[in-house]
N, C-alpha and C positions, 0 to 999 in steps of 0.2 A: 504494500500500500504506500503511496504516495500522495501526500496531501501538504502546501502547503497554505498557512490562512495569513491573508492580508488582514492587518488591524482597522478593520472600520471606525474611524476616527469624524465624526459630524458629531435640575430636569426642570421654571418651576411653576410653571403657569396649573393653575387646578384643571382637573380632567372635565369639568363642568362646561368649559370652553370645546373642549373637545367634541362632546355631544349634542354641542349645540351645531359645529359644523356640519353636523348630520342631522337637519334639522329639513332639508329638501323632501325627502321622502315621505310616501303618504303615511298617515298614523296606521292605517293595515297592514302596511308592509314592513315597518318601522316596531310594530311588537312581532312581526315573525320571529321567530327563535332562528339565529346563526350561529353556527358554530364554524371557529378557524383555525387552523391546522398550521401554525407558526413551524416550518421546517429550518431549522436552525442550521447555514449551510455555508460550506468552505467557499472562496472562490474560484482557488485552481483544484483540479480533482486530477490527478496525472495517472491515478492507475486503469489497469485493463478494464474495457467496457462490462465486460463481465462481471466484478466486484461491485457496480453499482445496482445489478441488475433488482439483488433483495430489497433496495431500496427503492425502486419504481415500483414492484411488487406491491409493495407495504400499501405505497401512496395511491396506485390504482383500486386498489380493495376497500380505499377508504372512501372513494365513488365522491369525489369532487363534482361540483356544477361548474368551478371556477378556477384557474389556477395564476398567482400572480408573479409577478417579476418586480427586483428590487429596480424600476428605472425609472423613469418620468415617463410621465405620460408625452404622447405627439404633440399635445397641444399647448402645454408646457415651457416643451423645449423650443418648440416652435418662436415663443415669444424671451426666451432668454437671449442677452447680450451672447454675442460671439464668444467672449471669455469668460461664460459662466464655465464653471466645471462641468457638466455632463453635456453640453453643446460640444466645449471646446474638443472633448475626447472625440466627439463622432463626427465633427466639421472635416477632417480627410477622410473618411469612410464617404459619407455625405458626396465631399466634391469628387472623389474616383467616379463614384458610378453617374455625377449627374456631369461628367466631363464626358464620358463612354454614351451619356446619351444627350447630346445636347437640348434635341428638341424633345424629351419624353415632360412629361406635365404628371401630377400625381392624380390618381383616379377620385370620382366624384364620392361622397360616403355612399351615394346609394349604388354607384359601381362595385365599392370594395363588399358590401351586400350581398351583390350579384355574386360575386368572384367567388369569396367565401360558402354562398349558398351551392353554387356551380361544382367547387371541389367537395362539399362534402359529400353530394350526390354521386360523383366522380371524380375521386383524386386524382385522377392521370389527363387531365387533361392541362399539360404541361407548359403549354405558353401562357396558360390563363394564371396561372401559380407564378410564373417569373415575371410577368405585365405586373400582379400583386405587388410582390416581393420587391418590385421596384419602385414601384408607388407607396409602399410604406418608407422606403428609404427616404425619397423627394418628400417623405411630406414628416419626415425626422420622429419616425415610430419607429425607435433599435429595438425594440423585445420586439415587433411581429416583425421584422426586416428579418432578423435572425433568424428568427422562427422559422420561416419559409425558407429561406436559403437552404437553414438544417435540415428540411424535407428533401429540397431539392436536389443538395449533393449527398444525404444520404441514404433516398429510399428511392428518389425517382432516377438519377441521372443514368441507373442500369438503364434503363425501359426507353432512355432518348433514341428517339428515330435522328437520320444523319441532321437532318434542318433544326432538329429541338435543340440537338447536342451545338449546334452551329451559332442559333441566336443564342443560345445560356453564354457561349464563350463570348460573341459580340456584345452583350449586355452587362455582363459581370466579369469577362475576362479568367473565365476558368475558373476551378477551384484552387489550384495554388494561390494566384491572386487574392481571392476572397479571402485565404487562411493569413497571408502578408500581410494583407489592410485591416485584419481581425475582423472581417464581417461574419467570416466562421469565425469560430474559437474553441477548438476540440479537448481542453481542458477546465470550462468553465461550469460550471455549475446546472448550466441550460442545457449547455450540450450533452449534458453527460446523464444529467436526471430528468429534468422537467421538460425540458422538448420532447423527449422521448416517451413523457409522462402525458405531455396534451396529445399527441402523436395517435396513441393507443388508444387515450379516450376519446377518441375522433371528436374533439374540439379545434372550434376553424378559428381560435386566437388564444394567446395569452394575456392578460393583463397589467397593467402596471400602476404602480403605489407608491414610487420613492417620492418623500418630499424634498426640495431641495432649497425652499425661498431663506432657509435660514443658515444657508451657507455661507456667504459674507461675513455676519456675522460670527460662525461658527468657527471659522479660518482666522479670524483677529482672537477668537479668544483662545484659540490651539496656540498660535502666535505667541502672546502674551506666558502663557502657563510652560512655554517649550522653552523662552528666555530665562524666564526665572528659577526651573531647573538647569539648565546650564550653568546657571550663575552658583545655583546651590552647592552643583559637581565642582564649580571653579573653588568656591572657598574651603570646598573639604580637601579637595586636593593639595590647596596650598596650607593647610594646616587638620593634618588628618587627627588631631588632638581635640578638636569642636564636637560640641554636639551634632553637629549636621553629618555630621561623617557617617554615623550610626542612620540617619535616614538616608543617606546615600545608598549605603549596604542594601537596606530594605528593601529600595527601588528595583537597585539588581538584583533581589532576591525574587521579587516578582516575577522578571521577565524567564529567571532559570525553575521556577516552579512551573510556569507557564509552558513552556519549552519539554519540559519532564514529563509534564500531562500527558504526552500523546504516544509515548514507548508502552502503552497499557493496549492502545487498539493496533492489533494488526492487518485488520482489514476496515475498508471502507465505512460500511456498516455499520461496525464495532467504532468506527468516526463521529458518523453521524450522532449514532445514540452517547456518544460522550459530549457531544457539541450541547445537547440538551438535559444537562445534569447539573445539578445545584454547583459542585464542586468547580464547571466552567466556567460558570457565570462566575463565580468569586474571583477565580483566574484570571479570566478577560478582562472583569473591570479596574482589575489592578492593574494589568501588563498596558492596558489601552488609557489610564488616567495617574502613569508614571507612581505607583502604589496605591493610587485609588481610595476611597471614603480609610479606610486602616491606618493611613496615613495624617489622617486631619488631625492638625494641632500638633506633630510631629517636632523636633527642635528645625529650624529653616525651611519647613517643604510651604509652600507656596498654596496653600488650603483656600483662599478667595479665589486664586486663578483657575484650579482646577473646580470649584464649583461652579463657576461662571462657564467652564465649558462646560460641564453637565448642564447646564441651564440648556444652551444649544441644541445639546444634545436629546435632549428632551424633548424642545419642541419639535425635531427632526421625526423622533420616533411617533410621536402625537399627532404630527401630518400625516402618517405614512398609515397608522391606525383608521384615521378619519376616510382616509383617500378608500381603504378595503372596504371598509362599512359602505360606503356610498355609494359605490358602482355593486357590492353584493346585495345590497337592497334594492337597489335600480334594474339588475337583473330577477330579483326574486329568487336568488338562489339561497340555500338553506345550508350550502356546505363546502366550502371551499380550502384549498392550500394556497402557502403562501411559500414563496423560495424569499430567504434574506437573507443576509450575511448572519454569524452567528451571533458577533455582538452584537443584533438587536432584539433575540430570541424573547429573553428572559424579561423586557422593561416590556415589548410590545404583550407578549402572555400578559402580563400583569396590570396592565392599561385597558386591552382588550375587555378583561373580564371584569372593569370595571364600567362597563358600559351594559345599559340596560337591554337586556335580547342576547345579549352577546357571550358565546361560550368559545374561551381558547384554550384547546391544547397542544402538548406539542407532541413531535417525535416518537417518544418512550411512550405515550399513551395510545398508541398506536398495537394493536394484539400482534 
């Protein structure tokens, strides 16, 4: 098994706010009972397809209506500066393929409708899936651009006749290309579980949840909290005799506890379900808040900085809660998964199931 996790780095507004964002939806639909399935997840997944397979398994049997993606929505990103964070990552993807098709236009919602209703009746109808998959791109939807492309190069491009196989290459420029510019990404979390998980459940999209309007913010107070340990590491270094020295230690103690955690799963699986255990969450939010709440009040650890990022970090999680409520309600669905990084597992559980209608669980409650 091979897994490595990137530290998801984006509490204190009352959750009262939160449930009023979901306030759109009608009062019938709005007491339906949902339940959500927080999968608490890596973002590179580097081992054999086959290791994840018990883990699709699980999530299929648990008969979702819905499955989400940690990303922004199209319409989102659509209106974000060029240098927000989650534009500026997909702005070369974005311009490859709309350089490859100068005059392509993104399709109308009631086309992508059609498309989607077209392939579920017929998957293989293969230009109709790439016309898509391109139109998601142009109109800066990455979870279903993705989505389809992973259809494309991995169930259909056997089945291309010579002309399908000819415009996928003029339109996308092959699959080497697409893995280059990461429009595929065969280690990621989508690729690995949840694409393969909408896939089977013949659902003609995925969803998306991430909020991101409190990232400016979030990045000044990472900023701030990432100076003043530095500063703390300067002064223990230069007189290892301070009390800060002793929270220095700490700090590194965290990241090698952290590190350690994961010589206990040997397989994928045996991953996942550690990602969702009291014991990670204490880990993460040590290793990801430079020792984390344990540390507050410490001799020199910087206890305002790092609360003020959790402030951040909070509302991040509190968008990203709200965003799933509102389109699972909009839908009428009663049951959904969620793909997220891991450190956001255990605050959204806990957010979640403070909201009225609303049951989350994770992973390990899974039979």
């Amino acid at each position: 098994m091979k897994l490595r996790f990137s530290l998801p780095l984006n509490f204190l507004r009352p959750l009262w706010l939160l449930a009023l964002l979901l306030g759109t939806a009608s009062v019938a639909v709005a007491q339906q009972p949902l339940e959500v399935l927080i999968v608490a997840s890596s973002h590179v997944n580097m081992s054999p397809a086959e290791e994840y397979r018990p883990i699709i398994e699980k999530l299929k049997a648990y008969k979702p209506e819905m499955v989400f993606s940690e990303n922004v929505s199209a319409t989102e990103m659509q209106q974000m500066p060029d240098d927000a964070y989650p534009r500026a990552l997909f702005l070369p993807r974005y311009r490859y393929v709309q350089q490859r098709n100068p005059k392509a236009k993104p399709l109308t919602a009631r086309a992508v409708a059609k498309a989607d209703k077209s392939l579920m009746d017929f998957p293989y109808y293969h230009k109709t899936r790439m016309n898509l998959a391109l139109s998601h791109i142009l109109s800066y939807d990455r979870a279903n651009s993705e989505y389809q492309l992973y259809v494309l190069d991995e169930h259909m491009k056997p089945r291309f006749g010579k002309q399908e196989l000819a415009y996928y290459n003029q339109v996308f420029g092959g699959s080497d290309s697409l893995r280059r510019k990461k429009l595929v990404r065969p280690t990621s979390e989508y690729q690995t579980i949840f694409f393969p998980l909408v896939y089977e459940l013949q659902q003609p999209r995925i969803y998306s949840m991430d909020c991101q309007r409190y990232n400016e913010s979030w990045g000044q107070a990472w900023q701030h909290a990432s100076e003043a340990v530095k500063n703390l590491k300067a002064r223990a270094k230069a007189d290892p005799t301070l009390p800060e020295a002793a929270t220095v230690q700490k700090i590194a103690a965290s990241s090698t506890a952290y590190n350690n955690f994961w010589k206990d799963s040997e397989t994928s699986l045996q991953a996942y379900q550690a990602m969702s255990t009291p014991r990670y969450d204490t880990l993460d939010e040590a290793v990801n808040f430079y020792g984390g709440e344990a540390l507050y009040g410490a001799p020199g650890f910087p206890t305002e900085q790092i609360q003020a990022m959790k402030a951040q970090w909070k509302l991040r999680n509190e968008g990203m809660c709200a965003n799933i409520v509102r389109q699972a309600r909009a839908q009428g669905a009663r049951r959904v998964v969620v793909a997220v990084g891991a450190s956001h597992g255990h605050t959204m559980r806990d957010m979640l199931n403070q909201l009225p209608g609303v049951k989350a669980v994770g992973f390990n409650d899974l039979p």
